[in-house]
N, C-alpha and C positions, 0 to 999 in steps of 0.2 A: 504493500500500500504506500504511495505515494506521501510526503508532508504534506503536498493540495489538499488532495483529497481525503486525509485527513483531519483537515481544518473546516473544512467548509463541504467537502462533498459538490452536489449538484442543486442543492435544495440553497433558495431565497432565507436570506434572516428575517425572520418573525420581531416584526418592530416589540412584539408584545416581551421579547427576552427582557430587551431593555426596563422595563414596566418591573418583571416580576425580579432579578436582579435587586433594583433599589427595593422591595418591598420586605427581601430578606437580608439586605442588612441593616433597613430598617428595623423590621422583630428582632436580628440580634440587637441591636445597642438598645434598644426599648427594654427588650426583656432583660439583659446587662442590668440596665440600671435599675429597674425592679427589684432584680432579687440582690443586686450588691448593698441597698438602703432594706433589704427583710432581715426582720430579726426572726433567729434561726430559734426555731424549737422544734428537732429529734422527735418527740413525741408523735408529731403531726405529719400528716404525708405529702403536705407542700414541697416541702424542701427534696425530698428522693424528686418528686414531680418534677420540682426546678431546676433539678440537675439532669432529669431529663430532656425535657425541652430545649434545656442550653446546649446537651451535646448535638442534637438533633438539629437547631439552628448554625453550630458550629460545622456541622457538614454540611449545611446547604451552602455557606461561605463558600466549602473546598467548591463545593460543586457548581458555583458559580465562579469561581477562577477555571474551574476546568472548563467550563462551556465557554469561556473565553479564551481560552487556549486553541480550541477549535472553530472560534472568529463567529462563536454566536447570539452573545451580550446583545452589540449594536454592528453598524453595519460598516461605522464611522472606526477604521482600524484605532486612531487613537484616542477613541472614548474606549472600546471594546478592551483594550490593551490597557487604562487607566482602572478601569471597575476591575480587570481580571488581579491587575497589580496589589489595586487598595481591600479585594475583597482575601487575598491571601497573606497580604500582612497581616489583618485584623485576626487572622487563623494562627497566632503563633510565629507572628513575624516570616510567614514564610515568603519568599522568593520568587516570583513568578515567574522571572527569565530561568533558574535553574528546576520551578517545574515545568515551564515549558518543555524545553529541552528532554526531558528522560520523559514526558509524557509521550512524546509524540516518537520517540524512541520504542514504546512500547508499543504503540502502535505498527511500527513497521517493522518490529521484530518480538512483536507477539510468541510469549513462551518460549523462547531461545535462552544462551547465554548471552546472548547481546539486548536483551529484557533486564530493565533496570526492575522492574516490578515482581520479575518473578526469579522465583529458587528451585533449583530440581528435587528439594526434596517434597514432601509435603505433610514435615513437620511443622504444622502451627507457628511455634514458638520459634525455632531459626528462620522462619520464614519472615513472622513479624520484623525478629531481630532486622533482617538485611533490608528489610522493605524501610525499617525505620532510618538506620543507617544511608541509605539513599536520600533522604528528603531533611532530618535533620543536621543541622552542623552549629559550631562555636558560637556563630554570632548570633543566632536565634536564643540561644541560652544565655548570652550575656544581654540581646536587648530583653528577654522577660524577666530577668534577673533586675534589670535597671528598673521597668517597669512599675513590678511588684512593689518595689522598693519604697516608689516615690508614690504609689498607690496608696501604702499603708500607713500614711500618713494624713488619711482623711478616708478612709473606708477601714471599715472590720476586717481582719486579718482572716478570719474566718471563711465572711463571707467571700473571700478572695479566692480561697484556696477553694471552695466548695464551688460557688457558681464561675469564676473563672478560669481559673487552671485544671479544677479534675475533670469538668465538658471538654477543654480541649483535648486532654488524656485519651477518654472513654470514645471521642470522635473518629480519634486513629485509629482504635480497634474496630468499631463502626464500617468505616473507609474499608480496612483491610479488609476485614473479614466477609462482607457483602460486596464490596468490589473490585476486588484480587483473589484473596484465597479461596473460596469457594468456586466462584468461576470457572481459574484458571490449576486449578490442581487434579491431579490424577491424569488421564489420557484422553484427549481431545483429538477425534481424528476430522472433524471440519476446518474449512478451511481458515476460522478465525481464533481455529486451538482454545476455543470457550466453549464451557456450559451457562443454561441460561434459566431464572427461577420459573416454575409454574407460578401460569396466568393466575394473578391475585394483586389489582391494580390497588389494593388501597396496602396490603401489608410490602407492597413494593417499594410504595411513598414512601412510610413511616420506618421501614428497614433502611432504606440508602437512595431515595430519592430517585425510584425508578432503575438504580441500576444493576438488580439485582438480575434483570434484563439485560446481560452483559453481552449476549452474541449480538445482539439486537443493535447494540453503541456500536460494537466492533463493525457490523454490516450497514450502519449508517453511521456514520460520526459526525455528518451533518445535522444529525436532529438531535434538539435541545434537548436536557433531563426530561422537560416537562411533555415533551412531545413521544417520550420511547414507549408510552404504553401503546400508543397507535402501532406502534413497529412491533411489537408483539401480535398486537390482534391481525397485523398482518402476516407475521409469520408462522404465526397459529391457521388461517383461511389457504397457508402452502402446503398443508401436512393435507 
């Protein structure tokens, strides 16, 4: 597969990306600031809730740097390339040019050693490791380090570490686990080296934002997160 057509495919950008883009990170910083002024009580099931929600909105970030990676945001390369930049820092300081790069790497070298995303083995845990290893580095941990810092100087320390930092945590596993390792593990003899979840559009959303639908991305990377359930119901209407 080409970087083109990995980016963009054949399919028109949906002005509507742009729309829902700002709307999630709109709910993250809203919901951010929510729960960073809640006062925490254990007891109550708010607070597991809020740290759900947060890691759930923390992947829709990734997942909007990624559909900007693939030039689907806006149509305006550097609006598209300004959302995918700021919606990936907000995720842990992360890097958009160095995920571009091994993303689209994965793409054209799906399940190889030349796959930055993927491991031959399909241990979990080493696989995590190396997945993690790819995408984190030094400076990401010295800016949340700074961050924090200067955070807990007017925010609960608490509430820092609970609605802040453990959703980013709990995202990664999220990420991987719905849209790497499950997918891509064990032996895939199609040609996009993926499996792909049964049809179930709503635990689709709420697992990984539709892309539990992973042949589906892989055979269209043109079409936005929001758009893969279609590319299911159509790949479903080829069987």
């Amino acid at each position: 597969m080409s970087s083109k057509s990995a980016q963009v495919g054949t399919k028109s950008i949906d002005p509507k990306g742009l729309m829902i883009a700002f709307a999630i990170i709109c709910l993250w910083f809203s919901s951010l600031i929510f729960w960073l002024g809640y006062e925490i009580d254990w007891a109550k099931p708010w607070v597991y809730l809020g740290v759900i929600i947060q890691m759930h909105l923390y992947t829709g970030l990734f997942i909007t740097a990624h559909d900007a990676m693939h030039g689907l945001v806006s149509s305006n390369k550097k609006l598209n390339k300004a959302i995918g930049t700021f919606s990936a820092l907000l995720f842990s300081y992360n890097f958009y040019g160095r995920l571009y790069g091994k993303h689209h790497e994965h793409h054209r070298f799906v399940a190889t050693d030349r796959d930055p995303d993927y491991h031959h083995s399909d241990n979990f845990f080493l696989w995590y490791i190396s997945f993690i290893k790819q995408y984190v580095n030094i400076w990401q941990i010295v800016l949340m380090a700074i961050t924090f810092n200067l955070l807990k100087l007017v925010i609960n320390v608490d509430n820092l570490i609970i609605f802040w930092m453990l959703p980013a945590v709990l995202s990664t596993f999220q990420l991987f686990y719905f849209g790497t390792y499950v997918p891509h593990k064990g032996e895939s003899e199609n040609k996009h080296h993926s499996t792909t979840q049964s049809k179930n559009h709503l635990w689709a959303f709420l697992s990984c934002y539709f892309f539990g639908y992973h042949y589906e991305h892989h055979d269209s990377p043109g079409t936005p997160w929001w758009r893969l359930w279609k590319e299911k119901e159509k790949t479903l209407n080829k069987i």
